[in-house]
C-alpha positions in Angstrom: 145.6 62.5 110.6 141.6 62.1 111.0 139.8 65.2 113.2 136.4 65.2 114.6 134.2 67.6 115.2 131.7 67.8 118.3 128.5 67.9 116.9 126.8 67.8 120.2 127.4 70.8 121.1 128.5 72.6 117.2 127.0 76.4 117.2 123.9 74.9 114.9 122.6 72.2 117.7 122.6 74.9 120.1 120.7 77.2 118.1 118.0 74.6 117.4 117.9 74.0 121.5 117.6 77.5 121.8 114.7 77.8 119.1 112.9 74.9 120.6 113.1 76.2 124.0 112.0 79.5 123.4 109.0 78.2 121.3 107.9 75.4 124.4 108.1 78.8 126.7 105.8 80.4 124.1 103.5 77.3 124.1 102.8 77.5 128.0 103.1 81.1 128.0 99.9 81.2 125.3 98.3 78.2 127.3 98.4 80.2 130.5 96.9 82.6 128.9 94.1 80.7 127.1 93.5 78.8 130.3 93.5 82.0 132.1 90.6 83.9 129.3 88.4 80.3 129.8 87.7 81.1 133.0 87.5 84.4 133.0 85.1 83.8 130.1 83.3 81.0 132.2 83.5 83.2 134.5 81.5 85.3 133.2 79.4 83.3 131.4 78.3 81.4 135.0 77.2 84.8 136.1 75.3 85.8 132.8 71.4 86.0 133.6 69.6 83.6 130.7 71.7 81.1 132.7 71.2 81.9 136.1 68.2 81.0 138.9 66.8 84.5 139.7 63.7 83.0 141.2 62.7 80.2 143.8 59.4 78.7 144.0 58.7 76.7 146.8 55.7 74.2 146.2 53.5 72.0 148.8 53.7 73.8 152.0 51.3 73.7 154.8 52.7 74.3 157.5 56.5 75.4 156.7 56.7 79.1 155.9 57.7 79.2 152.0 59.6 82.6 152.8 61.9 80.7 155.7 62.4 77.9 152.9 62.9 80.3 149.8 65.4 82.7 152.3 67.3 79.1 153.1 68.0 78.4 149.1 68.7 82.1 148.0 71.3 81.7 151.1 72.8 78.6 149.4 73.1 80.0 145.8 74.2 83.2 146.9 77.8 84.0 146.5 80.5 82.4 143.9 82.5 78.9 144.3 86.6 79.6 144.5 85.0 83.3 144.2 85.4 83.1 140.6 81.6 81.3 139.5 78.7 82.1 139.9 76.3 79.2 142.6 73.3 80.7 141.2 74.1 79.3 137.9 71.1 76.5 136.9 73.6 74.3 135.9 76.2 74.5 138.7 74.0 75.3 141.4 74.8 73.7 144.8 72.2 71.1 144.3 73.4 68.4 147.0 73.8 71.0 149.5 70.2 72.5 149.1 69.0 69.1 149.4 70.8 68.0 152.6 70.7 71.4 154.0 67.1 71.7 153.8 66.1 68.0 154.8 68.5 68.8 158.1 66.8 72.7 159.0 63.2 71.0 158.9 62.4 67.9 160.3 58.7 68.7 159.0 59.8 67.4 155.3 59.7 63.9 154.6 60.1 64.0 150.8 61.8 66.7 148.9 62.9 67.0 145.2 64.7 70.0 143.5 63.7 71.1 139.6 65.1 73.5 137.4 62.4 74.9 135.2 62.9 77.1 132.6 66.8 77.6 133.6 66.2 80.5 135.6 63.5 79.0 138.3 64.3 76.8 140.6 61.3 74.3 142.3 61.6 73.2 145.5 58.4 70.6 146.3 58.0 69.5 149.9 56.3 66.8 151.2 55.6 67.7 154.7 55.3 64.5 157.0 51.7 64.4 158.9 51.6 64.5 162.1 48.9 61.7 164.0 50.6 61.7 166.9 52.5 63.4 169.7 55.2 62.4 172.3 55.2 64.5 175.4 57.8 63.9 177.7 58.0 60.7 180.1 55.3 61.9 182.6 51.7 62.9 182.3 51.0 66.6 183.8 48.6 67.1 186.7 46.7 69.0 184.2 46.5 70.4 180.7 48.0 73.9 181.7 51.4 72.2 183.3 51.7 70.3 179.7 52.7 73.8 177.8 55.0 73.2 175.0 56.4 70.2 175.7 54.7 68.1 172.8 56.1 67.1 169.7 54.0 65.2 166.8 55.2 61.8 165.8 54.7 60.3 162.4 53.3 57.1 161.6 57.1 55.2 161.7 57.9 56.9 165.7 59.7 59.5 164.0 59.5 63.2 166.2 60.0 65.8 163.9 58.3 68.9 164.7 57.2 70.8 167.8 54.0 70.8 168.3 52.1 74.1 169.7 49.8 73.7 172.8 46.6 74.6 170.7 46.8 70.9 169.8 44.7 69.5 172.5 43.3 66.4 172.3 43.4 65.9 168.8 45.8 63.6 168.6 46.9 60.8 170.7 50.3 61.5 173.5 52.8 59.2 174.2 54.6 59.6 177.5 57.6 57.0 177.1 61.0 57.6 177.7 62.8 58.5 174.1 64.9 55.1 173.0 68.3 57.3 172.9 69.8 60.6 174.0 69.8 62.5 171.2 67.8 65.8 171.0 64.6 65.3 170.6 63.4 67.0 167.3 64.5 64.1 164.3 64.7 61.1 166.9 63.1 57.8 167.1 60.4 57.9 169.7 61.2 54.1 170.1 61.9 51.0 167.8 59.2 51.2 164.9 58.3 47.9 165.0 57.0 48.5 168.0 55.4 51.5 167.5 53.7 49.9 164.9 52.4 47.2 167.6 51.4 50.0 169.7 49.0 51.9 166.8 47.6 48.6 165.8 46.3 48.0 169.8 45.1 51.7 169.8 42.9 50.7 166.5 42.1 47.5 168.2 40.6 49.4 170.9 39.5 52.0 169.2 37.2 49.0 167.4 35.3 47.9 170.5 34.0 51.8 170.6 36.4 52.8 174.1 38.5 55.9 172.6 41.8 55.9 174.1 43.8 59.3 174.6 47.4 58.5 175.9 49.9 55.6 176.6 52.3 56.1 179.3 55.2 53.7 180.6 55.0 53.7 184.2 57.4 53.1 186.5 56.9 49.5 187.1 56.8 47.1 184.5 53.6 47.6 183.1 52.0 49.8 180.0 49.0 51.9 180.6 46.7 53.0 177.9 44.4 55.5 179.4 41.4 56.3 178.1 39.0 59.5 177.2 37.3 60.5 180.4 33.3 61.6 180.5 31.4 63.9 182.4 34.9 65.0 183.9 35.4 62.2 185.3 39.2 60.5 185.9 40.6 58.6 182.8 40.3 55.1 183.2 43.3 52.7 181.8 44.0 49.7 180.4 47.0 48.0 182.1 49.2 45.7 180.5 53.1 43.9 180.5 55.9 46.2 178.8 57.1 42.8 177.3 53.5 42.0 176.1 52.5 40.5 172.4 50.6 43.7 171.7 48.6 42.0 168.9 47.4 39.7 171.9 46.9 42.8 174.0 44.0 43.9 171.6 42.9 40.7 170.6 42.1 40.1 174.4 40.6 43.3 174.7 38.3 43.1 171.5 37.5 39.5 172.7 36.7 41.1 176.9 34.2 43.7 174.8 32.2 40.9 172.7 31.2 39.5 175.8 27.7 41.1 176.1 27.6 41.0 180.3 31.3 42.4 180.2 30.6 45.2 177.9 26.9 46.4 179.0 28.6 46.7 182.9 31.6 48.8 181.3 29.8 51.2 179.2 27.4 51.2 182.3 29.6 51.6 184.7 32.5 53.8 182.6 32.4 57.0 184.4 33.3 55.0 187.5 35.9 52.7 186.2 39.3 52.7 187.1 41.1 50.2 185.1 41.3 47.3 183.1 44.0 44.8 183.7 45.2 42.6 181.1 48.9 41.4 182.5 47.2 38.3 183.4 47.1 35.5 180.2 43.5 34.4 179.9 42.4 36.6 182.3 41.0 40.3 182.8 40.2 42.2 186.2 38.6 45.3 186.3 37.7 47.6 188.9 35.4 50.6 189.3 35.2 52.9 192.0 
């Protein structure tokens, strides 16, 4: 009579189970262990000072405070990610969160680049955005001490981004428009850029003929008026013109009107008494003094 034997499960097939088992629990075990020295050890090295940012310059301010925008970035790469490394490290840092962070807190920047230098500075250049213009609300104060605070300057695309302080005068040329959505004001569109565009190159247009204008205001009708710089304390006269107009044939009417020697002499003549010119009429311009 044949026997057989189980070898599947004989004494020596379980003991080399056994051994294998206990030496894959060893395994993990040790790589538990080694995973848990690496970051203990990266850890630690995150946090070690040749490698970290200990200083922030901030470079090309002129009108943002350096120390608001240095406080902002030691804010960001303060503290430790999963609270195990370091955000100050130069080579971890929060970089995309500096970036968007800072372009967000102030509008005043228009380009901004961040540069590690020396792995433990950190550069922060600013292009501030310059300010030519200012939008002031929707209507135009009975005089300058109503206006207050209630300008904000305008860059050259319609774009608000900064409150402007009262101090400002008449340096700079007001809008009084309605804004083109309801957002808050600071980092909205004043209106379509095209269109702001239009309305700079009919201020230069007029600007060209020697009248200075000082403010465009949408009134409550249909039309666009472009005042102009009183003299002698007279009342600011305006040019009045179609909200739907071709702006570029705005001013070339306007430069044309002011070539006309009889036209011109009677204006600049007459200019402390004028009231208005009105240019919603094609081919035509009426004018009236007081």
């Amino acid at each position: 009579m044949s026997k057989t034997r189980d070898i599947l499960s004989s004494p020596r097939v379980e003991e080399i189970k056994r051994t294998k088992r206990n030496a894959n629990i060893r395994i993990s075990i040790l790589c538990f262990v080694l995973l848990i020295l690496s970051i203990v050890g990266l850890s630690f090295l995150s946090g070690y000072k040749k490698m970290t940012i200990n200083q922030v310059d901030v470079i090309g301010t002129r009108i943002l405070g350096e120390d608001e925008v240095r406080n902002f970035v030691n804010d960001k790469i303060s503290g430790k990610y999963l609270y195990i490394f370091q955000r100050k490290n130069s080579f971890i840092y929060p970089q995309d969160s500096i970036y968007g962070g800072l372009l967000s807190r102030f509008t005043r920047i228009e380009k901004l680049s961040l540069n590690v230098k020396n792995v433990n500075t950190l550069e922060v250049i600013i292009k501030e955005r310059s300010g030519s213009y200012m939008w002031c609300g929707t209507k135009v104060p009975e005089s300058a001490l109503d206006q207050g605070e209630n300008c904000y300057f305008v860059n050259d695309e319609g774009y608000i981004f900064d409150k402007a302080p009262y101090v400002s005068g008449n340096l700079y040329f007001k809008y009084y428009i309605p804004l083109s959505d309801n957002k808050s004001v600071l980092g909205s569109q004043m209106i379509n850029s095209d269109l702001f565009r239009s309305f700079v190159r009919l201020v230069e247009d007029v600007k060209s003929t020697n009248l200075d204008p000082a403010y465009l205001v949408y009134e409550d009708d249909d039309t666009i008026s472009l005042y102009l710089k009183h003299r002698d304390g007279a009342s600011n006269p305006r040019i009045v013109f179609k909200k739907d107009a071709d702006m570029k044939k705005v001013g070339e009417d306007i430069i044309t009107s002011m070539s006309e020697k009889e036209f011109k002499d009677e204006i600049n003549g007459k200019y402390d008494t004028l009231l208005y010119i009105d240019m919603r009429f094609n081919n035509k311009v009426f004018y009236k003094f007081q």
